[in-house]
C-alpha positions in Angstrom: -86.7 31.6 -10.6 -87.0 34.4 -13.4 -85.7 32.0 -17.0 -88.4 29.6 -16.7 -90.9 32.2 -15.5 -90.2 34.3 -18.4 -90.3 31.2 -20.9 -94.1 30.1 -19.4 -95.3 33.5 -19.6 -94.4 33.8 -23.3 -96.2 30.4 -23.4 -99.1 31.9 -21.7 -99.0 35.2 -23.9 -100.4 33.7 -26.9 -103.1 31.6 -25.1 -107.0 32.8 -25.6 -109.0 33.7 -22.5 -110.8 30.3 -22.4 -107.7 29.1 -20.5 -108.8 30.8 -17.2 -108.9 31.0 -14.3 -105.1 30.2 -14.3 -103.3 28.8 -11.2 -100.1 29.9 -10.7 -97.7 27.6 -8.4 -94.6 28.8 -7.2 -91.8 27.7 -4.6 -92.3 29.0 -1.3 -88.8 30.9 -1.4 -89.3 32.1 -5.1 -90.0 35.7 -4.6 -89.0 37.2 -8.2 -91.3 35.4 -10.1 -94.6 36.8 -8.3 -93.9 40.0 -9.0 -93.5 38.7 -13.0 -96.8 36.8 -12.8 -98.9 39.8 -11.6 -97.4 42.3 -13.9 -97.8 39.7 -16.8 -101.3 39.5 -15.7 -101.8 43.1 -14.8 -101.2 43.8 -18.2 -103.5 41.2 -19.6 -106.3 42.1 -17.9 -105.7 45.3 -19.7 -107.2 43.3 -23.1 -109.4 40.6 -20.8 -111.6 42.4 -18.0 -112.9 39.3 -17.0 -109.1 37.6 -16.3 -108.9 35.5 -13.6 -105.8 34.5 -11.8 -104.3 32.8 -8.2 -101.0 32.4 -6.8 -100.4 29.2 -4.9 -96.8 27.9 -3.1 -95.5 24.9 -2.4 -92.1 23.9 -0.4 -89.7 23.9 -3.0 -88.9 20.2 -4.2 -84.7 20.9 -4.3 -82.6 23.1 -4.1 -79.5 24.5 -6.3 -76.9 22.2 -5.3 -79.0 19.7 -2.6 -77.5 16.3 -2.2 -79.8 13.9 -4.4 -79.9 12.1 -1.6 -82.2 14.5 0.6 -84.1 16.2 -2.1 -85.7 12.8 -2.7 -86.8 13.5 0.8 -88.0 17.5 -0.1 -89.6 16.0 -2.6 -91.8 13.4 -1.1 -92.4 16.1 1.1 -93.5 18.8 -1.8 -95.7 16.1 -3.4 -97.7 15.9 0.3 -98.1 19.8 0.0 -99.3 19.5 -3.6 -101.7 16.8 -3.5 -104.6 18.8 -1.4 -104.0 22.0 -3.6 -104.2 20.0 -6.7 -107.3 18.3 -5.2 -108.5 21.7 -4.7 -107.8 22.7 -7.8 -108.9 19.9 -10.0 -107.0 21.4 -13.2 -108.2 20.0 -16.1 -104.6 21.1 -17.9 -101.3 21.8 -16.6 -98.5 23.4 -18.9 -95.1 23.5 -16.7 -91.7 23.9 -18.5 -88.9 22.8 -16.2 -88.6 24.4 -12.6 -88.4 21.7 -9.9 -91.6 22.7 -8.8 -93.6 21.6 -11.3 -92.6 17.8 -10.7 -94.7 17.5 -7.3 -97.5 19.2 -9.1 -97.6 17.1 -12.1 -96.9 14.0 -9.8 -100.0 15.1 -7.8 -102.2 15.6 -10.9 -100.9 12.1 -12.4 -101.9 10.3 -8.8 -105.6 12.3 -9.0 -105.9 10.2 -12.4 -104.9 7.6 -11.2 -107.1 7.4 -8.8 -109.9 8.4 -10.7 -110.6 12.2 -9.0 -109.9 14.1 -11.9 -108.2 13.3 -15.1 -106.0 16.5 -15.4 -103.5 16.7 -19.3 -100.1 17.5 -18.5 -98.1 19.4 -21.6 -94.7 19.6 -20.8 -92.4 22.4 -22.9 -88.3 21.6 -22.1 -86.6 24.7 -21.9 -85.1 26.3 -24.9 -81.9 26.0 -22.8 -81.8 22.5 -23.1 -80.4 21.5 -26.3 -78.7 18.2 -26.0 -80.0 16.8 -23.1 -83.4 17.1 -20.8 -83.3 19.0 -17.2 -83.8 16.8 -14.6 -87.3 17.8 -14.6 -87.5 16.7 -18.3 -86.1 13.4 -17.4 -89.0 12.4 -14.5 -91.9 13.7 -16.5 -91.1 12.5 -19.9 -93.0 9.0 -18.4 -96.1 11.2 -17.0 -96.8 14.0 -19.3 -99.3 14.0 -21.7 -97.5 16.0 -24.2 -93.8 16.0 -24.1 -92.6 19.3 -26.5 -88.8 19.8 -27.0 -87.7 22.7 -29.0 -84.2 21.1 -30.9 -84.5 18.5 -33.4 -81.8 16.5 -31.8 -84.1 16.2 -28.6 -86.4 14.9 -30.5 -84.4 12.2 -31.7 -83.1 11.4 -28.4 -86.2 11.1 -27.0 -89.0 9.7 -29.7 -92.9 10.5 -27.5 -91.7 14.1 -27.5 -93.2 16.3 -29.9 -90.4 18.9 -31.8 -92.4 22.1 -32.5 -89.1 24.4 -33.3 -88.7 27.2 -31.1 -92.0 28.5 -28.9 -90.3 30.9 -26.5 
């Protein structure tokens, strides 16, 4: 909620308008980063009349402090909410950079695939927080992103698939 909003709509800023319609997905209890996200895009349609944008929540995957133990369960359970919207959705690309959230989602897109639905490229940007060591979201989709981007050199050594860009954010 808010950093890694912030971070993705930096991310977002410098995109072109061929990346649109844009599917925003949020935690169900997340309420500051809505207002972000419309603002952000309030002010973009300002440039792009022809902007397109959608808000979409999901149970939120685990809490601050949750027991690992039962946000294995929240979990499973966000992954059952995301797998129809993601159906829905069909994205061809998703670009997440560390909330919880994004795990279900991407795990949804990586099952679609699987499955042969819809083959959906996953880019994955670590925090700029994360300087030694990955989040925990960083650690699960290292194995399922298409493009793993870390923004410390000594990330990059830790962890050789990912790409080291410098700092994006």
């Amino acid at each position: 909620t808010g950093g890694h909003t912030t971070e993705i709509l930096r991310l977002l800023s410098c995109l072109s308008e061929s990346y649109s319609p844009r599917h925003y997905v949020l935690a169900d209890s997340d309420k500051m980063s809505e207002a972000k996200i419309r603002y952000f895009e309030q002010k973009r349609a300002e440039t792009f009349s022809e902007s397109q944008f959608s808000l979409d929540r999901i149970p939120r995957s685990r809490e601050v402090r949750q027991s690992w133990i039962s946000s294995v369960v929240t979990t499973l359970y966000s992954i059952l909410y995301s797998l129809p919207l993601t159906y829905k959705r069909k994205p061809d690309l998703i670009l997440c950079n560390g909330p919880g959230t994004c795990v279900p989602v991407c795990l949804s897109a990586f099952l679609l695939g699987l499955l042969r639905i819809k083959r959906t490229t996953i880019v994955y940007v670590e925090s700029i927080c994360r300087v030694e060591t990955l989040s925990l979201s960083g650690k699960i989709l290292y194995y399922f992103s298409d493009y793993f981007i870390v923004q410390w050199p000594d990330l990059k050594k830790k962890y050789p698939k990912s790409v080291y860009l410098g700092r994006i954010v």
